[in-house]
N, C-alpha and C positions, 0 to 999 in steps of 0.2 A: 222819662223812659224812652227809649230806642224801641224801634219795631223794627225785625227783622224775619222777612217769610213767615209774618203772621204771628211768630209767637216773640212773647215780649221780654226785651233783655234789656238788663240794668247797668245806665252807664256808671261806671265806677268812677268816684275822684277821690283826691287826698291833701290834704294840706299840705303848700310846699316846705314848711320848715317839719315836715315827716321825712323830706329826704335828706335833710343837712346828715352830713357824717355818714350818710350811704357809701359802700364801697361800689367802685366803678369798675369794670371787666370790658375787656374788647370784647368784639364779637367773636378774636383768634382765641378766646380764654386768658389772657396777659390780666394781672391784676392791675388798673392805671391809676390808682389814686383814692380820698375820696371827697364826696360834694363836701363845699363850705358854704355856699348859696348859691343863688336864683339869683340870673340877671332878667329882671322885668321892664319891660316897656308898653305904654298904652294895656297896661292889664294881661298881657301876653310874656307868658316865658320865651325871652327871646336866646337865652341860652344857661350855662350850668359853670361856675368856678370850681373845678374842680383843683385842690392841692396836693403838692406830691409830698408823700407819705415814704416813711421810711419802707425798703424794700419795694418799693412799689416803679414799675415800668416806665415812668413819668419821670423820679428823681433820676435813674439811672441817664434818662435821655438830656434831662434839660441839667445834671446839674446843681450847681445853686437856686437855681430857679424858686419860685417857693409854689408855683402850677401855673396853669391855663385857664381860659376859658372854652368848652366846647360847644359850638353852636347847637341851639336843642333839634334840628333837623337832624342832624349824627346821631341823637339818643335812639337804639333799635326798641329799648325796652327800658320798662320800671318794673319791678316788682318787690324781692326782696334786696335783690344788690340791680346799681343799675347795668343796664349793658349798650354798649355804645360802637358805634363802626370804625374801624380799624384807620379810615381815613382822617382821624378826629389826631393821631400821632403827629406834632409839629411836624412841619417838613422838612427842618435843618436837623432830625433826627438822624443819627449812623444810622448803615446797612445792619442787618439783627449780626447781633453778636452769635458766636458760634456758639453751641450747644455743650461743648468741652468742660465749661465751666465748674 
C-alpha cells in the first residue's frame, strides 16, 4: 500500500503479457501501432516493441519496416490502450502529411 496525505491508496499492477496486443496512441491521438512485448532488463521494463499494424502511423512512416522499439520513459500512460509521447516517432520520419488526404 501507498500512503498519500493520510489516506491509503492502492498501488495498482498488472502483468506484462496483459499488455501484448494493446493498441498504442500518441499523446497527438495518431493510432501508432500495437505492443508485441516487453523489453526486460534486471527485472525492469526497459522499453515496449511496438509493431506496425496495418493503417496504423508507424507503417505509414517506416514503411516495410515490421515496428520499433519505444523506450518505456516515452510511455505517458497504461490503461485500456497505451499512450505514449509524440517524441517516441522515429526521427528519419517525413514532415506530417498534409490533411488533404
Amino acid at each position: 500500500m501507498c500512503y498519500k496525505g493520510g489516506n491509503k491508496m492502492a498501488l495498482k499492477t498488472r502483468k506484462i503479457t496483459q499488455n501484448y496486443d494493446m493498441r498504442v496512441f500518441t499523446d497527438d491521438g495518431y493510432y501508432f501501432g500495437d505492443i508485441e512485448e516487453a523489453v526486460v532488463s534486471s527485472n525492469r521494463v526497459m522499453g515496449w516493441r511496438v509493431k506496425a499494424t496495418k493503417n496504423s502511423y508507424l507503417t505509414k512512416v517506416l514503411g516495410g519496416a515490421k515496428g520499433v522499439i519505444v523506450p518505456h520513459q516515452l510511455v505517458r500512460a497504461i490503461g485500456d490502450v497505451f499512450v505514449i509521447s509524440k517524441s517516441a516517432i522515429p526521427s528519419s520520419a517525413p514532415e506530417e502529411e498534409s490533411e488533404e488526404e
